[in-house]
C-alpha positions in Angstrom: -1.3 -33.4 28.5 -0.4 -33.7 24.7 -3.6 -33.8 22.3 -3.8 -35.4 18.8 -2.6 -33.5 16.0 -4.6 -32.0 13.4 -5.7 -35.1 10.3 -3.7 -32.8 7.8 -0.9 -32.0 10.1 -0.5 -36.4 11.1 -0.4 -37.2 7.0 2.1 -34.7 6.5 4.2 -36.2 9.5 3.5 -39.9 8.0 4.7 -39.1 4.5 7.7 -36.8 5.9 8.8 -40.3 7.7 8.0 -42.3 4.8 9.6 -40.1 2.3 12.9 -40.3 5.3 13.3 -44.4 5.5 12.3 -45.2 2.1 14.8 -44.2 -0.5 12.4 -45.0 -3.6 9.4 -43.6 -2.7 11.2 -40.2 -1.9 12.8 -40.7 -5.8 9.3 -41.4 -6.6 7.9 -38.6 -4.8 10.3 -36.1 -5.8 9.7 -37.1 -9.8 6.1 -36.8 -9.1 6.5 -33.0 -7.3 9.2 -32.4 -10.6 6.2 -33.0 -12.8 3.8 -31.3 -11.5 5.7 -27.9 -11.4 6.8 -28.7 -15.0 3.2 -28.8 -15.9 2.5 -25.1 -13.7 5.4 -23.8 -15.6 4.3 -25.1 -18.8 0.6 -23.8 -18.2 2.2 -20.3 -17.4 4.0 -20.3 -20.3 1.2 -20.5 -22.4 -1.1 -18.9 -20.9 1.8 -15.6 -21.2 2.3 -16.6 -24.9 -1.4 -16.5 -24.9 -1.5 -12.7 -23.7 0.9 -11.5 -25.9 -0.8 -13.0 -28.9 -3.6 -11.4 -27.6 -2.2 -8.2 -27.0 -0.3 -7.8 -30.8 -3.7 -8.7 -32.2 -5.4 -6.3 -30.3 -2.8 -3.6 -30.8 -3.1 -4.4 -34.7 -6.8 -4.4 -34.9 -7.0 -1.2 -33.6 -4.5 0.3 -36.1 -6.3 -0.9 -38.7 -9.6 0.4 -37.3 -7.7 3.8 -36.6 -7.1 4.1 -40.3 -10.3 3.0 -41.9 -11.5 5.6 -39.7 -8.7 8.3 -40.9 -10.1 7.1 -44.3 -13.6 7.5 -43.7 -13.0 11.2 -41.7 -10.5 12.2 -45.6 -13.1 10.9 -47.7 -15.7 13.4 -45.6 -13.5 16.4 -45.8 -12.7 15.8 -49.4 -16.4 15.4 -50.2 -16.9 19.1 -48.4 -14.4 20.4 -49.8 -15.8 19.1 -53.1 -19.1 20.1 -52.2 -17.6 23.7 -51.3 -15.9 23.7 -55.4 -20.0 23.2 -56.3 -19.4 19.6 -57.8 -22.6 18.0 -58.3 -23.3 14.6 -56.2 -22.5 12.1 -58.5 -18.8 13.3 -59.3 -17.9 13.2 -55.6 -19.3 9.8 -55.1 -17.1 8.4 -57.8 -14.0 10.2 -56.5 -14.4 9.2 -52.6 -16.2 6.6 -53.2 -18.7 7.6 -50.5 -22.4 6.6 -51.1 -24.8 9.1 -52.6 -26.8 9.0 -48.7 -23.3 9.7 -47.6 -22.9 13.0 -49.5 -26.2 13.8 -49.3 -25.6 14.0 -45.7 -22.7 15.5 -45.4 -24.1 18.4 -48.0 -26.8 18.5 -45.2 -24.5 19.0 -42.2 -22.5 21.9 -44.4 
């Protein structure tokens, strides 16, 4: 005794037979599938060209934050070394260009 196929599994056998005896709707359907796979590839594309983009900004964000922080870490050894020498406050703040809180602190930490 045979049963009914599945709903999904009987539309998949129609349009297979459709697809088989009718010459333009296979064209038809073909064109249709060729688009849609355009538009996946397209999407991928992007979305990879999106990453990258990502990823090089990322990548030069961080370098610049690296050496603002290198800057920031010679400007505090400068000022100690400074402060080490016995230069008052004021002549290291105009030659790191730290703030006067920033010296102070670091005098603090010496």
């Amino acid at each position: 005794m045979m049963h009914e196929p599945e709903p999904a599994l009987k539309k998949a056998m129609n349009l297979l037979k459709e697809l088989s005896e009718d010459e333009e709707f296979r064209q038809q359907y073909e064109a249709r599938q060729k688009f849609l796979r355009d538009q996946v590839s397209m999407m991928e594309g992007a979305r990879e060209e999106g990453l990258k983009k990502g990823m090089e900004e990322g990548i030069q964000k961080g370098i610049e934050e690296g050496i603002k922080e290198g800057e920031a870490e010679s400007k505090r050894k400068i000022a100690m070394n400074m402060l080490n020498l016995g230069l008052d406050r004021e002549t290291i703040v105009k030659a790191t260009r730290l703030t006067s809180a920033e010296v102070k602190a670091i005098q603090q930490e010496k």
